[in-house]
C-alpha positions, 0 to 999 in steps of 0.5 A: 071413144077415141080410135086410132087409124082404120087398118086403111089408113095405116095401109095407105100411109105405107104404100111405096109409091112408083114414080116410074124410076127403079121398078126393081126396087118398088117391086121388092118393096110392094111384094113385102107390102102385099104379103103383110095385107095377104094379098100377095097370092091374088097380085101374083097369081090372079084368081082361079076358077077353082076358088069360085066358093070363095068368090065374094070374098075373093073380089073384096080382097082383089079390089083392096089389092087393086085399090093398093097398086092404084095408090102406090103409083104416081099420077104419071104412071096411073094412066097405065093401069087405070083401066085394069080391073084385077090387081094382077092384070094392074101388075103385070102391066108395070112388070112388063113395061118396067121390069122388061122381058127376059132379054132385058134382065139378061142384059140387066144381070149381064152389067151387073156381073161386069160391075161386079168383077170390075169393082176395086176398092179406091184408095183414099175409100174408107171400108165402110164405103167400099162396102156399101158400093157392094152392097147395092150391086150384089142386091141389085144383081139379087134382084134381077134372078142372080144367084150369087153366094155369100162366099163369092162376095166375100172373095171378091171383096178380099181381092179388091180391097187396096194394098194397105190391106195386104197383110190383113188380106193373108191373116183372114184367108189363112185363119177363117173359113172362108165359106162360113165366113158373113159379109158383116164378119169381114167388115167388122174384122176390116174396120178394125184393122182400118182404126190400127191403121188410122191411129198409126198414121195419127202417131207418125203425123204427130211425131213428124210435126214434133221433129219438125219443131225441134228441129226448127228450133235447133235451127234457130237456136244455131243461127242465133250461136254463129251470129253472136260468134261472128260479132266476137271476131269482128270485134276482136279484130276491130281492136287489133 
């Protein structure tokens, strides 16, 4: 009977491996893969004496999870946990070599905020970049413990976005809520505004090359005129 993958097989291929770069990033990613196996508990927190009735079952699903971490890092970083023997001990060994102590989350959280307050929208940047810079500071300032709202951010994107917004800028901080406010509510009303403002653009690009053209052929049409008169006169005064 044909079968498909073995619950291995599916697992392996979806492991986020670690190459030694953006620890942070693998981290979020291997928590969410760990809880989807329920392993997460045991990574996490190791076991307890308390759970020793559990014990076989206990080591079979903490030799996955291991096996997992082992899988889920380069051959580079391998060498660091090859003689851990629980997947917790295997974890906490990338975390704090990679992730740091509590002083180096602070300096982390630290640029981030300054990355944060000093970002401004450029102004040939279109919305849809604008956010996306947003976006991968707020989620990296998430990620390393920064309890930042929603509403925060939306504030500081109205305050950053460049002049052309302006009068947009005054509409939504007059009409909305702006603690209810979703980040993605305020893209989709910015994108819209951002398309007015394009084919307005496209309109007076297009009117100024039209004038352009009439007037060019006016030109031509008047010089055309003044040489035909001056080629009268001079023959008229040829005659005389």
């Amino acid at each position: 009977m044909a079968t498909g993958m073995t619950p291995l097989n599916v697992s392996q291929s979806l492991v986020p491996i670690f190459s030694g770069q953006n620890y942070e990033f693998w981290r979020v990613k291997m928590r969410t893969f760990c809880i989807s196996q329920d392993l997460w508990d045991l990574v996490d927190n190791g076991s307890t004496e308390e759970r020793q009735n559990e014990l076989k079952e206990l080591y079979k699903k903490d030799t996955k999870a291991l096996l997992m971490l082992q899988q889920a890092v380069s051959n580079a970083i391998f060498p660091r946990i090859a003689n851990a023997t629980k997947s917790h001990e295997a974890w906490i060994i990338l975390k704090q070599e990679f992730n740091g102590d509590s002083k180096v989350t602070t300096v982390k959280r630290q640029t981030l905020r300054r990355e944060f307050e000093t970002l401004f929208m450029k102004n040939s940047e279109s919305v849809q970049k604008f956010f996306s810079r947003v976006s991968v500071i707020i989620n990296q300032m998430r990620i390393f413990g920064e309890d930042i709202s929603d509403q925060k951010v939306v504030e500081k994107v109205l305050r950053s976005l460049s002049q052309k917004f302006d009068h947009v800028v005054i509409a939504i901080e007059e009409s909305k809520d702006l603690s209810a406010c979703s980040l993605n509510e305020l893209m989709g009303s910015l994108l819209a505004h951002e398309q007015r403002i394009n084919r307005s653009s496209e309109k007076n690009i297009e009117h100024a090359f039209l004038s352009k053209v009439e007037i060019t052929n006016k030109s031509k049409n008047g010089e055309g005129t003044s040489q035909q008169r001056n080629a009268g006169r001079g023959g008229y005064r040829g005659r005389g």
